[in-house]
Legacy VTK file of the C-alpha trace (Angstrom):
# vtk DataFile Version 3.0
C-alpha trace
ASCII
DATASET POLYDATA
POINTS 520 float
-19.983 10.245 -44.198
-22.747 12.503 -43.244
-26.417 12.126 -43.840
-28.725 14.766 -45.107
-32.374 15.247 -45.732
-34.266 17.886 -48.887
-37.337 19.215 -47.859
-39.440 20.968 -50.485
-43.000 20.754 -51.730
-42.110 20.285 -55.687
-41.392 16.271 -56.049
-38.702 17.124 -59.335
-37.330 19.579 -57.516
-36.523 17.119 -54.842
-35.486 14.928 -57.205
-33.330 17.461 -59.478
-31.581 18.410 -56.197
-30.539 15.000 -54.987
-29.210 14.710 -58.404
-27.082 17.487 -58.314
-25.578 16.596 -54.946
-24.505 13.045 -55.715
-22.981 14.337 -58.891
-20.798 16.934 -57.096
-19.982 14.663 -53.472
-19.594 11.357 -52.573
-19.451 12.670 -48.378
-23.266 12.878 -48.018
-25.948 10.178 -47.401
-29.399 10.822 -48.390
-31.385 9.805 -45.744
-34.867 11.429 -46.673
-36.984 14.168 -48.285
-39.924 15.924 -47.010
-42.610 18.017 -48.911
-43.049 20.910 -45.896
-41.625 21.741 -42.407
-44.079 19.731 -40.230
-42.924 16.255 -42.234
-39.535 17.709 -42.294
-39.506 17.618 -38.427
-40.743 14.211 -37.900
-38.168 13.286 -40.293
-35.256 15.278 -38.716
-36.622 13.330 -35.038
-36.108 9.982 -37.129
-33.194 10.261 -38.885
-30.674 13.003 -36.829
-29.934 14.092 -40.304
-26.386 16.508 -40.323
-27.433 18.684 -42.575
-30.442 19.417 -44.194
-31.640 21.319 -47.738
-34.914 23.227 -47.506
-37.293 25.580 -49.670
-38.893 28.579 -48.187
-41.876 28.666 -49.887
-44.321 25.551 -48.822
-47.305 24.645 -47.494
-48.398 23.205 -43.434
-45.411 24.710 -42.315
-43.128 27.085 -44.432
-39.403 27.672 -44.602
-39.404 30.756 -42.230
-41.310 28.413 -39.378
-39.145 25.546 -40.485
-35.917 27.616 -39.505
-37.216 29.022 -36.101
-38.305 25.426 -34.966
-34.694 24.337 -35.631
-32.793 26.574 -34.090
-35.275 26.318 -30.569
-35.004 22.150 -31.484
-32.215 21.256 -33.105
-28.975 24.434 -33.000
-26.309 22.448 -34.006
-28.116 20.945 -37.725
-26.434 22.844 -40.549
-28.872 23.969 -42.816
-28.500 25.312 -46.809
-31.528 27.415 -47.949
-32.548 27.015 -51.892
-34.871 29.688 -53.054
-36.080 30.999 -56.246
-36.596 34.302 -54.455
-34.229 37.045 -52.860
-36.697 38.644 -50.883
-34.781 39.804 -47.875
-37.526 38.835 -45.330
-36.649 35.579 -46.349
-32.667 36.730 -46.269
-32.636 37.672 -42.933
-34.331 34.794 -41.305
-31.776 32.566 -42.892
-29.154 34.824 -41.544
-30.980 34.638 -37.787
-31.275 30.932 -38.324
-27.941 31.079 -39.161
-27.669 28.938 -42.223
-24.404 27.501 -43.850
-25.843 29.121 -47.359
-28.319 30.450 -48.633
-28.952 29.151 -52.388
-30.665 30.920 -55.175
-32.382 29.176 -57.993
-30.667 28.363 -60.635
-27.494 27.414 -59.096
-24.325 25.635 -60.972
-22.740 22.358 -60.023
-20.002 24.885 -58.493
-22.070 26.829 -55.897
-23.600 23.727 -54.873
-20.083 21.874 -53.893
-19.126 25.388 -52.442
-22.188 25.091 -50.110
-21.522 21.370 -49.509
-18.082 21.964 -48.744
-18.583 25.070 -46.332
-21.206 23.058 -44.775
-19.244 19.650 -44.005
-16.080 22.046 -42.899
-18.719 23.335 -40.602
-19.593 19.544 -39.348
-15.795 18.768 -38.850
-14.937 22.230 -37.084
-18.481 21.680 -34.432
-17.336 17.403 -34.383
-14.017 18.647 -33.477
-14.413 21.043 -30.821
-16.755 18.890 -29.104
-14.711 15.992 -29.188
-11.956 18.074 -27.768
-14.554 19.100 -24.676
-15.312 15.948 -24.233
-11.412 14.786 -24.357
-10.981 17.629 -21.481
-14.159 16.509 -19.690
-13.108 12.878 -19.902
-9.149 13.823 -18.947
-10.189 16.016 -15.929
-12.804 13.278 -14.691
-9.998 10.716 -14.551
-7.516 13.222 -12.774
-10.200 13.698 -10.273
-10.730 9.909 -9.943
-7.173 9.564 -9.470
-6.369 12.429 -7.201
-9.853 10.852 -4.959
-8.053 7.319 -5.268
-4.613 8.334 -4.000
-6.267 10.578 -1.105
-7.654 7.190 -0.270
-4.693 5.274 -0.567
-3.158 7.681 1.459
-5.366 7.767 4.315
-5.620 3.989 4.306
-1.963 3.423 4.454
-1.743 5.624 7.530
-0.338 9.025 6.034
-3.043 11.152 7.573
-5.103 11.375 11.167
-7.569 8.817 10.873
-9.737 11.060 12.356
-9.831 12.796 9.041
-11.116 10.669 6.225
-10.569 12.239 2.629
-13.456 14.281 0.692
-14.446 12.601 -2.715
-15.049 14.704 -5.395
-15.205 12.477 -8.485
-18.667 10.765 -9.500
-17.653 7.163 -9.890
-16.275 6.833 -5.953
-18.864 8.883 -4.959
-21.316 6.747 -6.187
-19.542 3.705 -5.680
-18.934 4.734 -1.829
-22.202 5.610 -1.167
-24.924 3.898 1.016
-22.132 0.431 1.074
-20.622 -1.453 3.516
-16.949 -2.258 3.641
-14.142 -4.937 4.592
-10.733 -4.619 3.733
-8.531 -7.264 2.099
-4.629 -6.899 2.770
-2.811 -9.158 -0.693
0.352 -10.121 -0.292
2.518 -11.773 -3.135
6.154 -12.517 -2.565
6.636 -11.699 -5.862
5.699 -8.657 -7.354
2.243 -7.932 -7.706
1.026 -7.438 -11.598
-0.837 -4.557 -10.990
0.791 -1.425 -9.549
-1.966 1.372 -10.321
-5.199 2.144 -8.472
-7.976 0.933 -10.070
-12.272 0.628 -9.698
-13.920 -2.342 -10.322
-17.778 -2.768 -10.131
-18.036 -2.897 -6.208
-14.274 -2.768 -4.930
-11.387 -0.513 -5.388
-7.197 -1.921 -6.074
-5.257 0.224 -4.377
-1.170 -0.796 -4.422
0.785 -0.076 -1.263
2.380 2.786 -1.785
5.927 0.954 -0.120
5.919 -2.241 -1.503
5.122 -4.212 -4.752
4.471 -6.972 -2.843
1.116 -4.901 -1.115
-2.099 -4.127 -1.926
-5.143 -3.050 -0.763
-8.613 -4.402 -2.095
-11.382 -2.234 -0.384
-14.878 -4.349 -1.058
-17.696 -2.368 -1.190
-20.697 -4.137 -0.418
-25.230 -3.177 -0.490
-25.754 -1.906 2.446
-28.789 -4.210 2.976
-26.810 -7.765 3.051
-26.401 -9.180 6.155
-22.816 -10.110 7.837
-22.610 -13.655 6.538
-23.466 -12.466 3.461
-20.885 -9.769 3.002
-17.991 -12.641 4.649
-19.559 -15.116 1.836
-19.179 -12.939 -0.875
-15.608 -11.730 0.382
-14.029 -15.123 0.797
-15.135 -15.676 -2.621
-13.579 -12.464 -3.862
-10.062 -13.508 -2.112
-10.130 -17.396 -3.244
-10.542 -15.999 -6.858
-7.634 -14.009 -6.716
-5.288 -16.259 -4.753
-6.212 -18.765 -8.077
-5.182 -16.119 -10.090
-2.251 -15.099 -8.679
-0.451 -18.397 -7.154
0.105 -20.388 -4.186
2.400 -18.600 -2.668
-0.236 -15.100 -1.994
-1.874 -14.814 1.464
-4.519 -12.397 1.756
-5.779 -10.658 5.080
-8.985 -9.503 6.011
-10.628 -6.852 8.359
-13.772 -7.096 9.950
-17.318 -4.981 8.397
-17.139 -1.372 8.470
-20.027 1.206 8.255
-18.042 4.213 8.126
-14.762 6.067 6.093
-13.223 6.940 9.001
-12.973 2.960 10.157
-10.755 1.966 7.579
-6.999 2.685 9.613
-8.418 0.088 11.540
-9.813 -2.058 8.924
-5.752 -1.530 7.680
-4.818 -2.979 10.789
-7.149 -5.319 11.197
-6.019 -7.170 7.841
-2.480 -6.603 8.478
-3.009 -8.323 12.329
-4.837 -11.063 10.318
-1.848 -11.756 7.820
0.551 -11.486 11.015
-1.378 -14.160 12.560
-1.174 -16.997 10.587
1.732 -19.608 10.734
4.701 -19.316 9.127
4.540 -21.879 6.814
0.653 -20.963 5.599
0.478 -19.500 2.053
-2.121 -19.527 -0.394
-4.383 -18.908 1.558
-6.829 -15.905 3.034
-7.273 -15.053 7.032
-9.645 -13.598 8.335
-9.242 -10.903 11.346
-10.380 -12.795 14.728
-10.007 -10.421 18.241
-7.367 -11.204 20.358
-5.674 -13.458 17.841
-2.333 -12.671 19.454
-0.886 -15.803 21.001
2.285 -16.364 22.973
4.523 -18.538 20.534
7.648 -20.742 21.331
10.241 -19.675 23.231
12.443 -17.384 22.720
15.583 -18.639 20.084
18.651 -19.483 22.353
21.009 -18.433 20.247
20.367 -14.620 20.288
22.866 -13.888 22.912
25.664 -16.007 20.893
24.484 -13.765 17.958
25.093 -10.134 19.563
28.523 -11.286 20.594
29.430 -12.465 16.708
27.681 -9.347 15.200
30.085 -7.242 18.378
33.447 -8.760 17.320
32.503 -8.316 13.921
31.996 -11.881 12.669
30.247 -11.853 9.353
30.684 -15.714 8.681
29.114 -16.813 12.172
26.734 -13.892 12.015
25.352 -15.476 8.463
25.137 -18.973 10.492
23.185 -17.815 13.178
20.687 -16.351 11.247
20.162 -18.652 8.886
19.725 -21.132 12.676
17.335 -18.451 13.726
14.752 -18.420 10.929
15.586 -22.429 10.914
14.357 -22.603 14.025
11.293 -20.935 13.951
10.297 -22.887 10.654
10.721 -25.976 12.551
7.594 -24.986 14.893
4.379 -25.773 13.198
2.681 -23.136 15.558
4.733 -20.475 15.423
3.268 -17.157 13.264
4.990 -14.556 11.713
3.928 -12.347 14.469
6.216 -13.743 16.757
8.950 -13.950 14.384
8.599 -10.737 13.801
8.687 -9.773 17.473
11.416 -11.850 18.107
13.164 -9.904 15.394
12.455 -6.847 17.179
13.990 -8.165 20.447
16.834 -9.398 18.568
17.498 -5.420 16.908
16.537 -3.519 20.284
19.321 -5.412 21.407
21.962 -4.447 18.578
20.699 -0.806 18.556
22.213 -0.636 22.343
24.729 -2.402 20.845
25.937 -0.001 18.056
24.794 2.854 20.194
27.941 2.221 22.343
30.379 2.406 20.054
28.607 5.105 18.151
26.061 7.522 19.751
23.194 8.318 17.820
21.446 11.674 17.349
18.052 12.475 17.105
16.657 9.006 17.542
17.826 7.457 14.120
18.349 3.792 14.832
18.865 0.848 12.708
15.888 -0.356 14.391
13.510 2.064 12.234
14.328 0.943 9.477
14.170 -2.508 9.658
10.828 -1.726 11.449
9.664 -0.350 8.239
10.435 -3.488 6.200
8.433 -5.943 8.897
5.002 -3.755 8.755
5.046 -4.396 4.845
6.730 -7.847 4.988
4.581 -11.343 5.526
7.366 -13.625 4.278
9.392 -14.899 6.226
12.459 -15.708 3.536
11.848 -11.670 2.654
12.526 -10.631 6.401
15.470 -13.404 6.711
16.991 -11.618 3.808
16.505 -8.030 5.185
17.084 -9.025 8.559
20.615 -10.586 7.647
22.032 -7.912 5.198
21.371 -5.321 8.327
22.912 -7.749 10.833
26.689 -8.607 8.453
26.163 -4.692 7.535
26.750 -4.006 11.181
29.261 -7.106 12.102
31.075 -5.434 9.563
31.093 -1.972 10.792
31.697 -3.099 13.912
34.772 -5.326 13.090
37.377 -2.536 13.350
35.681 -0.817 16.456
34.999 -4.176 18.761
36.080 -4.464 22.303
36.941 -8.271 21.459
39.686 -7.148 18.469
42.640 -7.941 21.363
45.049 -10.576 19.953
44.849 -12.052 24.229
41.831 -14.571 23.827
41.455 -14.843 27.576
41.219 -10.726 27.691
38.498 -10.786 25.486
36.748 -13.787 26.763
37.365 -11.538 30.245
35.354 -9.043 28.369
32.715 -11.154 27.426
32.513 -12.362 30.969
31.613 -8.426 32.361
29.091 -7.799 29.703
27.352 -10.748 29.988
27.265 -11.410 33.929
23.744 -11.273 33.870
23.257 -14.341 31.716
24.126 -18.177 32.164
28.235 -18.383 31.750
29.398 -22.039 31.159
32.807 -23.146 30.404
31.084 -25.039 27.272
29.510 -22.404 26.141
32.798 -19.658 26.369
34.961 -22.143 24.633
32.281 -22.709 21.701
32.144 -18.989 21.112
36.026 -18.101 21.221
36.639 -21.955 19.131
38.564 -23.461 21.838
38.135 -26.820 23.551
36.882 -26.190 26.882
39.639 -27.847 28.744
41.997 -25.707 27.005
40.049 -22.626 27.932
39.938 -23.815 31.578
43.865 -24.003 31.337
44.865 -21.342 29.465
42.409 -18.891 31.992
44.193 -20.364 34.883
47.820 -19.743 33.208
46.947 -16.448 32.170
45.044 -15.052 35.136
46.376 -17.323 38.281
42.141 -18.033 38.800
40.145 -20.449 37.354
37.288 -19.306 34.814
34.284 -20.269 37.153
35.871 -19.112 40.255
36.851 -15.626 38.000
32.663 -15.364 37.170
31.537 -15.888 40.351
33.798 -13.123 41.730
32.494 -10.430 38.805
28.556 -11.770 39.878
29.197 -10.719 43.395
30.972 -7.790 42.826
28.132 -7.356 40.620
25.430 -8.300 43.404
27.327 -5.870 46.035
26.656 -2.882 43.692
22.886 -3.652 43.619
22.808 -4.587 47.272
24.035 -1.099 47.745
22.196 0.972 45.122
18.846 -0.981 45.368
15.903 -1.512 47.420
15.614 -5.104 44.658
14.312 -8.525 46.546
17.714 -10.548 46.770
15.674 -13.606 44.780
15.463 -11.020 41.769
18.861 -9.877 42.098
20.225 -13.453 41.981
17.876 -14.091 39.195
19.552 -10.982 37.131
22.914 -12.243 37.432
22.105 -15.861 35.524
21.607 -17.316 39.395
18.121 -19.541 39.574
19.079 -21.507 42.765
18.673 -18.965 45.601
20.323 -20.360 48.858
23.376 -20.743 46.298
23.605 -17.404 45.787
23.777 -16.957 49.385
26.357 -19.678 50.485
28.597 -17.903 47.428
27.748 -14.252 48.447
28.731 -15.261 51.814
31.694 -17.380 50.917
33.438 -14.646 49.231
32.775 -11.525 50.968
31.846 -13.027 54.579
28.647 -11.959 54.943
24.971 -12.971 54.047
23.155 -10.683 51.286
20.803 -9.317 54.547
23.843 -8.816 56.114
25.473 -6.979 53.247
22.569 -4.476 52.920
22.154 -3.885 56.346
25.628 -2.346 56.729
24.877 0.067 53.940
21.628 1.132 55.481
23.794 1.442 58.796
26.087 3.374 57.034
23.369 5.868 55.840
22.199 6.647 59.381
25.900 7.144 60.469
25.945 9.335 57.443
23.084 11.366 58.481
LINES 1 521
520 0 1 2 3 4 5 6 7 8 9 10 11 12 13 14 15 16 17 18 19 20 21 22 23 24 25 26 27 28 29 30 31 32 33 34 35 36 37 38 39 40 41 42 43 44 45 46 47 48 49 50 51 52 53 54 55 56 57 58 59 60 61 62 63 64 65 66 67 68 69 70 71 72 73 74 75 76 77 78 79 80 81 82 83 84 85 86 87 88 89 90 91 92 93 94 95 96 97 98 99 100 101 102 103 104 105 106 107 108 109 110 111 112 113 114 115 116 117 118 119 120 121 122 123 124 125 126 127 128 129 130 131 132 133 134 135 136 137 138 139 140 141 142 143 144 145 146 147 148 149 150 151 152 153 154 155 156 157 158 159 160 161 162 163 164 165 166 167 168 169 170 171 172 173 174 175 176 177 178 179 180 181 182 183 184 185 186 187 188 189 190 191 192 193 194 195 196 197 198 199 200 201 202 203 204 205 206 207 208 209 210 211 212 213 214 215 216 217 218 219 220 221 222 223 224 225 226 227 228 229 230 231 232 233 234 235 236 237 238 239 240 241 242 243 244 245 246 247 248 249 250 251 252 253 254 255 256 257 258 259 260 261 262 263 264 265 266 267 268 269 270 271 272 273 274 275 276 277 278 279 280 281 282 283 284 285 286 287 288 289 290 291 292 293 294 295 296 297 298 299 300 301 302 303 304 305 306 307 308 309 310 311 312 313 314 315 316 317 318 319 320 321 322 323 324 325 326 327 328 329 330 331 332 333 334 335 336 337 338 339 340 341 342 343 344 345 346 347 348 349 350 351 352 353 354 355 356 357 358 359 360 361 362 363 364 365 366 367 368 369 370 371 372 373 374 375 376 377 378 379 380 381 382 383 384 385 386 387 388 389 390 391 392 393 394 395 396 397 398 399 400 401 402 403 404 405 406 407 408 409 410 411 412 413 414 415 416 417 418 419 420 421 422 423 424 425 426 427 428 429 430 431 432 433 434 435 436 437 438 439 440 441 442 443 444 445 446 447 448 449 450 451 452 453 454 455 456 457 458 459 460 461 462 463 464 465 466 467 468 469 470 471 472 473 474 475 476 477 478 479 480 481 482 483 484 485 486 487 488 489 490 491 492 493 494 495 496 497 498 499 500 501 502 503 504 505 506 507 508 509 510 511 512 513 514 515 516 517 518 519
């Protein structure tokens, strides 16, 4: 429905003419009449008539004026002349004013709804265009937004130099980023976050990690007049709301107060070190970032070694059991965090990538190791990592099954093997017989039957022939050297060094360095 307006100085007139139009349209609203232009423009200011029926001949202010005021005032008001005269002063100032018709007295029912119809088409057609502007305004405003918000995401996530924060170009981050300080939350949901687009709220941004469901990013904007407490008040609020929202099991991380663009990398990292540094067993709950918040957690797992040597012979079943032992473990220490897990993890793969790099070199740097690396930067759970963490370790027991130096059907000549490439470390005849499932007094006898030597005697002799090469090829302390080769008591070390090649360690060396100046 449109609304519309008569302005002419003969009352009947006005009243003839509103006649005729309801009779002929039921699109129009009368919203007024006027008897001369000056009325007719307080009216028009009132009302925001669409289209509007006028005389040219009246008093105060006549048609002619009336037309020049609305086209300076109001351009887009469709207007339909009715005149008793065709005087074509009167013609062509309609035509400059640009009127939908121009009426002349007497008119029929049918020229009227011709006017009426040519001026509503003209309504639609302006309506439409502009809606259509404003549809392309609106659409390229959001592709702005969204193009600013993925720049963002971007640079927070550590896909460009920090040293070159993006340039906003849309009005709402603009404004929203302007004259604010900000802190960082890191959310982390085991399960799938809900939302998985960017979005602005009144003073933060969602951002979703652009690697994991799990991620997101909630960038708190804050006035830059509140103080520090204030900002930490209002963002522990923010992060208890949405850990009630989303379940016990989220954990949220939080960086310290930044002034500047360019700070957030390390606001990233600061709410990433602040998720990493919680315990294992904290969830629903937020943390935030505290300096030096690294500790040194519990010792190392024992079993790692026993773990190499089942994912080397290829052991899926016992490679399964240890790591389900491993992540047992470290849930069964209250203090440690999933920092240390994770660097335990990292010691654990280091390891196998030396591993696997033996039996299959590697070009250009492409280890397993990266890849798991890339699941523990987005990963604060510690059943996601055990799951990650064991499909990568049976994936490689596996691969290695066919290709491992153990695959002799001669227990003893693997346990032999075992022996050389892991001199270095603590051998027990407990320990050998638990890995290769043998009881260890049947190990002891089937070593001696098979080799003419017993086991221990057979280690010691492979740890000094082991301690001769690095006597000879190394300036080392002889303390370190027995500690490499699994030997903590010292003066044993000597009385077996000396027991089984007749000389002391010093001794040892000093014939090699004797041996150099006879060389020389």
């Amino acid at each position: 429905m449109y609304k519309f307006i008569i302005v002419d100085d003969e009352p009947l007139i006005r009243q003839g003419l509103l006649k005729k139009i309801k009779a002929v349209t039921n699109e129009l609203i009368f919203s007024g009449e006027a008897d001369n232009g000056e009325d007719a423009m307080d009216l028009i200011q009132a009302e925001d008539p669409h289209l509007i029926f006028t005389d040219m001949r009246m008093p105060v202010m006549d048609g002619k004026s009336l037309l020049r005021q609305l086209q300076n005032d109001y351009p887009d008001k469709k207007i339909i002349v009715i005149s008793g005269f065709s005087d074509f002063e009167y013609m062509q100032e309609a035509i400059s004013a640009r009127v939908v018709h121009y009426l002349l007295k007497p008119f029929s029912k049918d020229e009227i709804h011709q006017a009426i119809a040519k001026a509503i088409t003209a309504i639609e057609s302006e309506q439409s265009a502009k809606a259509e502007t404003l549809n392309i305004t609106k659409e390229a405003e959001q592709l702005s937004l969204q193009g600013d918000l993925q720049a963002l995401l971007q640079y927070l996530a550590g896909f460009y130099p920090a040293e070159k924060p993006p340039s906003f170009r849309s009005a709402p981050l603009l404004n929203l980023m302007s004259s604010r300080q900000m802190i960082l939350l890191t959310l982390y949901n085991p399960e799938d976050l809900a939302a998985q687009e960017p979005y602005l709220e009144n003073t933060s941004i969602f951002l979703p990690h652009p690697q994991s469901r799990k991620l997101a990013f909630s960038l708190q904007l804050c006035d830059a007049s509140l103080s520090d407490s204030k900002v930490l008040e209002l963002t522990s609020y923010e992060a208890k709301q949405w850990i009630e929202e989303t379940g016990p099991q989220a954990c949220i991380g939080i960086s310290g107060i930044k002034k500047d663009l360019k700070d957030l990398p390390q606001a990233r990292q600061e709410s990433i070190s602040a998720l990493n540094c919680r315990a294992i067993a904290d969830q629903g709950q937020f943390f935030h970032y505290r300096p030096g918040s690294y500790q040194a957690g519990p010792e190392m797992w024992e079993g790692s070694r026993d773990l190499i040597f089942f994912i080397e012979s290829g052991n899926i079943g016992k490679v399964k059991e240890r790591v389900h032992d491993y992540f047992d473990y470290y849930r069964g220490q209250p203090a440690a965090t999933i920092h240390q897990l994770k660097e335990n993890c990292r010691a654990i793969i280091t390891e196998v990538k030396t591993l696997v790099s033996v039996y299959f070199p590697v070009e250009n740097g492409q280890h397993t190791s990266s890849s798991l690396e890339g699941v523990l930067s987005i990963s604060f759970d510690a059943e996601e990592i055990r799951g990650y963490f064991l499909t990568v370790l049976t994936s490689i027991a596996e691969l290695l099954m066919e290709q491992s130096v153990y695959s002799s059907p001669n227990v003893i000549e693997n346990v032999k093997v075992y022996i050389r490439k892991n001199i270095c470390s603590p051998l027990t005849l407990e320990h050998l017989s638990n890995l290769f499932y043998i009881s260890p007094s049947y190990l002891s006898h089937l070593f001696k039957e098979k080799t003419g030597e017993n086991l221990i005697d057979y280690v010691n002799k492979e740890r000094i022939e082991r301690a001769k090469l690095l006597l000879r090829t190394s300036d080392e302390k002889i303390y370190k050297i027995a500690k490499s080769l699994g030997i903590d008591n010292t003066k044993y070390f000597f009385r077996l060094f000396k027991k089984m090649t007749g000389f002391t360690p010093e001794e040892y060396r000093k014939l090699r360095d004797a041996e150099k100046e006879g060389a020389g």
